[in-house]
DOVO-227058 format. One record per residue (C-alpha): residue in three letters; x, y negated, z negated. Coordinates in pm, whole numbers, plus 50000, padded with zeros to 5 digits. Layout:
BEGIN
AlaXYZ ...
***
This chain:
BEGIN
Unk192103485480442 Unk193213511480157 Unk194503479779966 Unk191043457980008 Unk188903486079901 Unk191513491979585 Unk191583457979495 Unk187293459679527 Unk187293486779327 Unk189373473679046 Unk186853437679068 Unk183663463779064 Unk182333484878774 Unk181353520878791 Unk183703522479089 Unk185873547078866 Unk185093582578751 Unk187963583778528 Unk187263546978347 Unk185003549078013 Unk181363539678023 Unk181283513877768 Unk184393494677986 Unk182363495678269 Unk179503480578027 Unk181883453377901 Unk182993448178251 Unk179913444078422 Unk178613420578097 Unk182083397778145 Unk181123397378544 Unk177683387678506 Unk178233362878210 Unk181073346378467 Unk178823345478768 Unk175773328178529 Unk177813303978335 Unk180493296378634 Unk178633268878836 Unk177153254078508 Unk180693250878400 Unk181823233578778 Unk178843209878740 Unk180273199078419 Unk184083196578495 Unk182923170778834 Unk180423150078639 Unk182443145278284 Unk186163157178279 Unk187673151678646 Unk188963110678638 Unk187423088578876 Unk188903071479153 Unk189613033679129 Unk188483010379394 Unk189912999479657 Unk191752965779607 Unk193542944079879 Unk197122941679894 Unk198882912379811 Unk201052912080100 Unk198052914780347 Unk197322875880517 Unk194122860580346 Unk192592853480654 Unk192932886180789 Unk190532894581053 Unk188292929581098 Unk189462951781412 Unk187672936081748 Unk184392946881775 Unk182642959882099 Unk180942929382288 Unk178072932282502 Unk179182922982886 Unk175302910382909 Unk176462881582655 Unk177812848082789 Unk180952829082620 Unk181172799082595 Unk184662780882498 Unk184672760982159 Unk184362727382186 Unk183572695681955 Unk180752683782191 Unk177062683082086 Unk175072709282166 Unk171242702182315 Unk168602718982081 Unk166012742782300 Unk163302726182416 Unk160052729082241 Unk157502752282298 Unk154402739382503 Unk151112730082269 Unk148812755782344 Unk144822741482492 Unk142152737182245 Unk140492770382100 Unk143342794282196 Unk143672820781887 Unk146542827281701 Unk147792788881663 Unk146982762381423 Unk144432734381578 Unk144462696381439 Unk141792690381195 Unk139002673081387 Unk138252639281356 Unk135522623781090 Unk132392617781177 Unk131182584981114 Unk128472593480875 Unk131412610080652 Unk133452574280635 Unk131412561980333 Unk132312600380116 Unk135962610979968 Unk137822634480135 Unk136822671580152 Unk137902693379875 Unk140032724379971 Unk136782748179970 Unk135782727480184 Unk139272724280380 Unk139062763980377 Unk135792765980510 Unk136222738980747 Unk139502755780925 Unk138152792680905 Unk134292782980981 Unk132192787281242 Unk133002761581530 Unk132402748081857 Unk135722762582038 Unk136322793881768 Unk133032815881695 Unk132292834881420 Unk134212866881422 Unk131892895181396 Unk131972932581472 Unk130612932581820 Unk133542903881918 Unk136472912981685 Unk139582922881848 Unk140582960181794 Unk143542980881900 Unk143713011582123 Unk143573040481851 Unk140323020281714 Unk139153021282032 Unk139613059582081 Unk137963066981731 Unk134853044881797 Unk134403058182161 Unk134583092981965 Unk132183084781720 Unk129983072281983 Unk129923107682201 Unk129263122181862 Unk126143097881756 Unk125433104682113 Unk125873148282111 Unk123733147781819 Unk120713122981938 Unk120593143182234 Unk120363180982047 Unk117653162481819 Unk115273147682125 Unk115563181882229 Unk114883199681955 Unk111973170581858 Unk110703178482237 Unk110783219182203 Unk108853215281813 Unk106073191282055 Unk105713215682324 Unk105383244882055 Unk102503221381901 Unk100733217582128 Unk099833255582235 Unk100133265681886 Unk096333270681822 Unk095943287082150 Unk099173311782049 Unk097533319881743 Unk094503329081877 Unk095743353382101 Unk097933363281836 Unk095223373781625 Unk092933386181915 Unk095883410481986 Unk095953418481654 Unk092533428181614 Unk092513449681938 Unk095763468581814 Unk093873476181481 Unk091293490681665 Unk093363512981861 Unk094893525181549 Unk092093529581395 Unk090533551681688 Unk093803571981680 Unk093323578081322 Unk089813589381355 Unk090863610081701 Unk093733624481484 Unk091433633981201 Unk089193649681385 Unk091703673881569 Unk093283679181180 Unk089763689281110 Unk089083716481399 Unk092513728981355 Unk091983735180995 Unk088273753781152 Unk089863772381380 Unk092453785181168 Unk089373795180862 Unk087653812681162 Unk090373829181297 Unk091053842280977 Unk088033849780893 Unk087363872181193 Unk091293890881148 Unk089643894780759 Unk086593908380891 Unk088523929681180 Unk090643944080937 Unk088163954080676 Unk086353971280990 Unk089393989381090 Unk090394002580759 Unk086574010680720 Unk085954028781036 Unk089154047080915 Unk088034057480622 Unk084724069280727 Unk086394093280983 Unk088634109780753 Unk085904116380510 Unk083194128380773 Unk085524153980995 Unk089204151780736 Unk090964126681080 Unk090884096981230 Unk093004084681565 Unk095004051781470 Unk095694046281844 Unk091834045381949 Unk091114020681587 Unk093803997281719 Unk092123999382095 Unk088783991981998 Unk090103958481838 Unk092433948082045 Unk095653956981873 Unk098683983081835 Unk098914011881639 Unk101233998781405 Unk099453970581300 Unk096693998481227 Unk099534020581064 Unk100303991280800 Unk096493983880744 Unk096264016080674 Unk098884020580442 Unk098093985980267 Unk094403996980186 Unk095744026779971 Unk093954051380147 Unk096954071280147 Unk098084091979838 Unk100044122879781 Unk097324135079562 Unk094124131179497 Unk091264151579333 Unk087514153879439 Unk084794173579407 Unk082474175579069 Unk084574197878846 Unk087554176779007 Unk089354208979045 Unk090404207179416 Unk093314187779505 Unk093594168679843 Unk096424153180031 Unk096474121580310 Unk099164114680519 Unk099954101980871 Unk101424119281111 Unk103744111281405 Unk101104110681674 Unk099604084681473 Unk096644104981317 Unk095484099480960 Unk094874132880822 Unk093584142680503 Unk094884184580357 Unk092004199180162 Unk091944237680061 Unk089394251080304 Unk091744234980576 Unk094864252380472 Unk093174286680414 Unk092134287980696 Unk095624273280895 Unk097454306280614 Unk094924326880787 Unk095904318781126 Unk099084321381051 Unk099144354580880 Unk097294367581203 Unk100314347181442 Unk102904368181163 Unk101294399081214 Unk101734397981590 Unk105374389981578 Unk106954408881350 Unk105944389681018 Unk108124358981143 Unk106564325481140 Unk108874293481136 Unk108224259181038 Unk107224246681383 Unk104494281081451 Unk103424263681118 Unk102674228781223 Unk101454241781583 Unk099074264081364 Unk097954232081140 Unk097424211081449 Unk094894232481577 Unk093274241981267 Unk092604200181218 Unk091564196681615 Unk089174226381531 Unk087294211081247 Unk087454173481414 Unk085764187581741 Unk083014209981473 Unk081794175881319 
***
């Protein structure tokens, strides 16, 4: 096996590591110029250099009358010794009746009105044995003879011709029964039409009109929270400037809503401010804020004179001490005072 392999190797380029690239190069061009040019080069040798071989001829010494090797002989066949004595000839084939295709018929005899004219030319001869007579009709398509495949092909044909005829009475009977209640057809056609374009049409107008008193509704229901919340902020404003509060719980009540919603009207109108001066030399300053029992109250001078009053009084009683809640206790009141005076 180590031999065969060595021997491939040597045949084979790039099989060494050791051998030079351009050998391999050469080798490989030598290997493929031999396995291109190699046949070409057989073909040639057979065809122009290699001598022919000369025919056969028979030996002299062989017996001119030299018979073949025996050939195989039927055991069906008879044989028959030679002898010199006649042989009878097969008897003749019976003359087939008069008419009968496929055999030649004698020429008929003349008629006597044709003994007085030359003999027929061989148009005429033509015509005469091919034509149209008494025992031999004219061959035509309906009583030619065909063969079993033309047979087959015309019995196809006719299912075909037949297939198709039938598909076209029925399609010629289905376009007559479509005539005839055409005009009825289209007349309900178009009554249907006419009634669906009614409907649609009443839709339409039934649509529109609840478009319509959707878009009213919507004006008039905000129209009314317009005019509700122009009251509320109004009836707000009114209280704080007749007694300096107003209750955002009882605003919201009286319309049908929470406080908050009151709170933000409130606080959208810009009623509230951190400052604000009145009065006619504009001197005093005034403050409005909300507090967390959801009271709009508005901190003028006179209020928190007297709330320092009451307070100093509260201070006086305990010790001078008064804290931040004493203070809003004492401011509570002092607003509850002058809301239940007005």
């Amino acid at each position: 096996m180590g031999a065969l392999l060595s021997t491939a190797n040597r045949l084979l380029p790039f099989t060494n590591p050791s051998t030079p690239v351009l050998q391999d190069l050469i080798h490989t061009a030598i290997l493929f110029l031999t396995l291109y040019y190699g046949p070409q080069l057989v073909d040639y040798y057979n065809q122009n250099l290699r001598a022919p071989h000369p025919p056969l001829e028979p030996s002299p010494t062989d017996p001119p009358d030299a018979a073949p090797d025996d050939l195989p002989i039927d055991e069906n066949l008879v044989l028959q010794a030679d002898s010199d004595d006649e042989v009878d000839p097969p008897p003749l084939a019976p003359t087939p009746p008069p008419g009968f295709p496929g055999f030649a018929q004698p020429p008929p005899p003349p008629a006597d009105w044709a003994n007085g004219f030359p003999d027929a030319g061989p148009a005429n001869l033509d015509a005469g044995a091919g034509g149209e007579g008494p025992d031999r009709p004219r061959p035509t398509p309906q009583n030619r003879t065909i063969g079993a495949k033309k047979a087959k092909s015309l019995a196809r044909k006719d299912q075909r011709r037949a297939y198709h005829e039938f598909h076209r009475q029925e399609a010629e009977i289905r376009r007559l029964r479509e005539a005839e209640g055409r005009d009825e057809r289209e007349a309900l056609l178009a009554e249907e039409k006419a009634r669906r374009a009614e409907v649609e049409r009443e839709i339409q107008v039934r649509e529109r009109g609840e478009r319509e008193r959707k878009k009213e509704e919507e004006r008039r229901e905000a129209e009314e929270e317009r005019l509700r919340r122009e009251r509320v902020v109004e009836r707000v404003r009114k209280e704080v400037e007749r007694c300096g509060a107003a209750d955002l719980v009882k605003a919201a009540w009286e319309e049908g809503k929470d406080r908050v919603w009151t709170e933000r009207l409130v606080r959208a109108s810009g009623m509230l401010s951190q400052s604000s001066k009145t009065g006619p030399s504009e001197s005093e300053t005034t403050y409005t804020m909300i507090t967390g029992g959801g009271w709009v109250v508005r901190f003028d001078s006179q209020l928190m004179r007297k709330a320092y009053a009451d307070a100093v009084a509260y201070g006086d009683g305990n010790s001078g001490k008064v804290d931040f809640t004493e203070l809003g206790t004492i401011l509570e009141k002092a607003i509850r005072a002058r809301v239940e005076a007005s």
